[in-house]
C-alpha positions in Angstrom: 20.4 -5.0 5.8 21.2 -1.6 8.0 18.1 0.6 7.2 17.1 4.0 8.6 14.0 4.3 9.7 12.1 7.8 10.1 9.0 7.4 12.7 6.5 10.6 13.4 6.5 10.5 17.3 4.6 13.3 19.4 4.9 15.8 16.1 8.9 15.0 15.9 10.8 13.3 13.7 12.9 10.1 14.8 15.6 8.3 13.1 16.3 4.7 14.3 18.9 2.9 12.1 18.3 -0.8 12.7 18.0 -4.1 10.7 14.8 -5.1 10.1 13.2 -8.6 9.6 10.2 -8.5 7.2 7.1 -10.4 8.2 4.4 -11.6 5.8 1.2 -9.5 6.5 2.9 -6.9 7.9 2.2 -3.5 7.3 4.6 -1.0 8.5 3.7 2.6 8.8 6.7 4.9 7.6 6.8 8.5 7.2 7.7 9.0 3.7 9.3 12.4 3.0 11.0 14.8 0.4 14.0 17.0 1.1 13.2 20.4 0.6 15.6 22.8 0.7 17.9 20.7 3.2 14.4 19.9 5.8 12.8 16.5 5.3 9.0 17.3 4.7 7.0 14.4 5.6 4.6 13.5 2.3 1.0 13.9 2.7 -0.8 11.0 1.3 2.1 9.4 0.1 1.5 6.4 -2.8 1.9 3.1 -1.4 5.1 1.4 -2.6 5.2 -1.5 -4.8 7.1 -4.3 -2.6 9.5 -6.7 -3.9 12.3 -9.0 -2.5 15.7 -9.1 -3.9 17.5 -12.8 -4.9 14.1 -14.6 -4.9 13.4 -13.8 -1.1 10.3 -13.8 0.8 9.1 -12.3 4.1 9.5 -14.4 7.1 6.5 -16.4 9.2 5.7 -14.7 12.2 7.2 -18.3 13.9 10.1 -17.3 12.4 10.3 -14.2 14.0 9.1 -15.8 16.9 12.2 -18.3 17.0 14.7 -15.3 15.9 13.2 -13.6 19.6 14.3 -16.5 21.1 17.8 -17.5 22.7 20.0 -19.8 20.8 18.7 -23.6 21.8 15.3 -22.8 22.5 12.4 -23.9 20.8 
């Protein structure tokens, strides 16, 4: 799935669109905002977001993410 991602770096905003594989026990720290009056305004102690996978899916192993890392034919 293409995803943008938003990442607070030195004070500034960066958008990195990407695919991203999600790994069980994983926590990712996003910058969750609001648009206000056309600026995105990162939220301040956002709620945590309830996670779900769509068509019965799961996160991967990290050996699976391992093995995706790797060349094709490696072990």
């Amino acid at each position: 799935m293409k995803v943008w991602l938003f990442f607070l770096e030195n004070r500034n905003i960066k958008i990195v669109t990407c695919v991203i594989p999600v790994v069980k026990g994983v926590t990712y720290d996003a910058v969750y905002q609001n648009d206000k009056d056309g600026k995105w305004i990162p939220i301040e102690q956002p709620v945590v977001p309830v996670v779900h996978y769509a068509a019965y899916g799961e996160p991967l192993s990290k050996d699976q993410l391992k093995k995706l890392s790797m060349p094709v034919g490696e072990k």
